[in-house]
C-alpha positions, 0 to 999 in steps of 0.5 A, a space after each residue: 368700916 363702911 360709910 353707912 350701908 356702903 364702903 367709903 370711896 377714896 376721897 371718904 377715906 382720906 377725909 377720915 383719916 384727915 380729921 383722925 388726932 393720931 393720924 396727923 403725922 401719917 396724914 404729912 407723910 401722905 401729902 395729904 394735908 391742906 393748903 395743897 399748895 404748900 404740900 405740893 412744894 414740901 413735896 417738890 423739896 423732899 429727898 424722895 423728889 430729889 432721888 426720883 429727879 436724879 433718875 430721870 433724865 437730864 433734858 425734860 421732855 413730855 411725860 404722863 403722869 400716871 395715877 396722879 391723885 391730888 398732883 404732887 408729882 405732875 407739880 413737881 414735874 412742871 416745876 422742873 420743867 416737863 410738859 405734863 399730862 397728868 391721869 387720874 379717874 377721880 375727879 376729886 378736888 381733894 384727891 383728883 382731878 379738882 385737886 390736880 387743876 388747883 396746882 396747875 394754876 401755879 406750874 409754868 405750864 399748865 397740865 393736862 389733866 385726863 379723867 381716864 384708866 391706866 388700862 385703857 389710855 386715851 393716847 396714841 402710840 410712841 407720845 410721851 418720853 416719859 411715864 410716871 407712876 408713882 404708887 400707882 402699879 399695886 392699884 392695877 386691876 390686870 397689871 399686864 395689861 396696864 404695862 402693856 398700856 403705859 409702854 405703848 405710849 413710850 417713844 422708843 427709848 422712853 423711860 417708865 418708872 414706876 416708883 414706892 410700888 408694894 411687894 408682897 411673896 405670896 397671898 398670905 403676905 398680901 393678907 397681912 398687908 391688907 389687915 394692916 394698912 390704915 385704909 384697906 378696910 375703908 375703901 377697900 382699894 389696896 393691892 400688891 404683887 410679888 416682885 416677878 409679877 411686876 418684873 414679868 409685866 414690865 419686861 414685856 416691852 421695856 429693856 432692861 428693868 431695874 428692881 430698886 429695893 426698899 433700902 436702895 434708894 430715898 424714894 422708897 423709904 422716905 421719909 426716913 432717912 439713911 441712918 434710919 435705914 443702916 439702924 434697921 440693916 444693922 438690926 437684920 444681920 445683928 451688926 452693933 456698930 450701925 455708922 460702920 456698916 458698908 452701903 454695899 451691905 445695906 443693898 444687899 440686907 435690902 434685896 432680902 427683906 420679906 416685909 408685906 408690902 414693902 416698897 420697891 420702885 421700877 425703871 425700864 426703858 422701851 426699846 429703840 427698834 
C-alpha cells in the first residue's frame, strides 16, 4: 500500500492501523493506542515487563534503550529506577522522540532522548551498564555491526538483552513472514534473520549468550498466557491432556518451532577483560 505516490512511513502506518475497526485488539497488543500515558503503565504492569525485569539485574544502573519508539520500555526502566538514554531516529510524537519526551514528564528522572542510528552510536566506549532493545535486532540494516555497536558501549560485564527478536530458517521463511504481517506492505520496514545470524553477531564480544525460544519465556509470547502455550505445545506433539503437560517438554517443543518470525529474545554479557 503506498501513501499516494510513495510508500507510508512508520508514523503513517501505525496511524492507519489505529483508525482500522478490526485492528483494535492488535493496535492494544502493540501499545499503540492513546492516552500513552496510560499505554505506557499497562505496559509497566504486563507480564511481559515483569519477565524482562526478573532478567535484569537487581541494582539499576544507566542503561540505553535502544529502538526506543513511542517509550514504553525507557518508561518502565525509569519507573523502577535506571538512569535512562533512550535511541530512537524518529522524531515522531506518535511513535518517536515527541512520544518519548511526553512520558519522560512523568518518570522520576527525566530521560535522555538521542535521535540517532543503532549502527553508528554517538557514546563512548564502556557507558552503560546495560543495553535494551526490545524489537529492535530484526530492523538492523547490517545486524554485525549494529551488535558490534551496542557492545561497544557495555561496561565489561554489562548486559544486552535483546528482547521479541523474529526468527526466520531461510529466505522462503522471511517471505512468508514478510507477505503476512500487518505492516510490511506499508512502510516496508520489517526484516528478520536466522537464529545463527543473531547468535553469530552477538557472540562477537558478549559471553555466553542465551537463546530464549518462543515458549521459554513471557516476554515472547505475550500477551498470551501460559495455558495458551501448553495448548499450542500440546497441539505439537498431539498430547491430549494440555494441564499435565511438563514445562521441560514445553521448552523443548519450543526450541523446535519453525513458525516465520517467531519470537525469541537475547541475553549476553561482555566480558570483564
Amino acid at each position: 500500500m503506498q501513501c499516494g505516490d510513495r510508500q507510508m512511513t512508520w508514523e503513517e502506518a501505525v496511524s492507519w492501523l489505529r483508525i482500522q475497526p478490526d485492528k483494535t485488539e492488535l493496535v492494544s497488543a502493540c501499545y499503540f493506542d492513546d492516552p500513552l500515558e496510560a499505554a505506557a503503565q499497562r505496559f509497566y504492569n504486563s507480564l511481559e515487563w515483569q519477565a524482562v525485569r526478573a532478567l535484569l539485574p537487581n541494582k539499576p544502573g544507566a542503561v540505553l534503550d535502544v529502538g526506543a519508539g513511542r517509550g514504553i520500555a525507557s518508561y518502565a526502566l525509569s519507573v523502577d529506577g535506571w538512569d535512562v538514554t533512550a535511541l530512537e531516529p524518529d522524531a515522531s510524537a506518535l511513535v518517536g522522540a515527541g512520544a518519548i519526551a511526553t512520558l519522560s514528564k512523568l518518570t522520576p528522572k527525566p530521560i535522555n532522548i538521542v535521535q540517532d542510528w543503532g549502527e553508528t552510536l554517538p557514546f563512548e566506549d564502556a557507558c552503560f551498564d546495560v543495553v535494551h532493545a526490545r524489537q529492535v535486532l530484526h530492523h538492523a540494516k547490517d545486524l554485525n555491526q549494529f551488535c558490534k555497536e551496542l557492545i561497544r558501549v557495555l561496561r565489561p560485564g554489562g548486559m544486552l538483552i535483546a528482547t521479541r527478536e523474529h526468527v526466520v530458517d531461510n529466505p522462503e521463511g522471511l517471505r512468508a513472514f514478510l507477505d503476512t504481517h500487518p505492516l510490511h506492505s506499508l512502510y516496508g520496514g520489517e526484516n528478520a534473520f536466522t537464529l545463527q545470524e543473531y547468535l553469530d553477531a552477538l557472540a562477537s564480544g558478549l559471553a555466553p549468550v542465551i537463546a530464549l525460544s518462543p515458549w521459554e519465556t513471557p516476554v515472547n509470547y505475550f500477551p498470551a498466557k501460559y495455558p495458551d502455550v501448553r495448548k499450542a505445545a500440546s497441539r505439537k506433539i498431539f498430547w491430549p491432556f494440555p494441564a499435565l503437560l511438563p514445562d521441560w517438554v514445553v521448552r523443548r517443543v519450543s526450541r523446535r518451532l519453525s513458525d516465520p518470525g517467531r519470537l525469541y529474545t537475547f541475553i549476553g554479557y561482555r566480558s570483564q577483560l
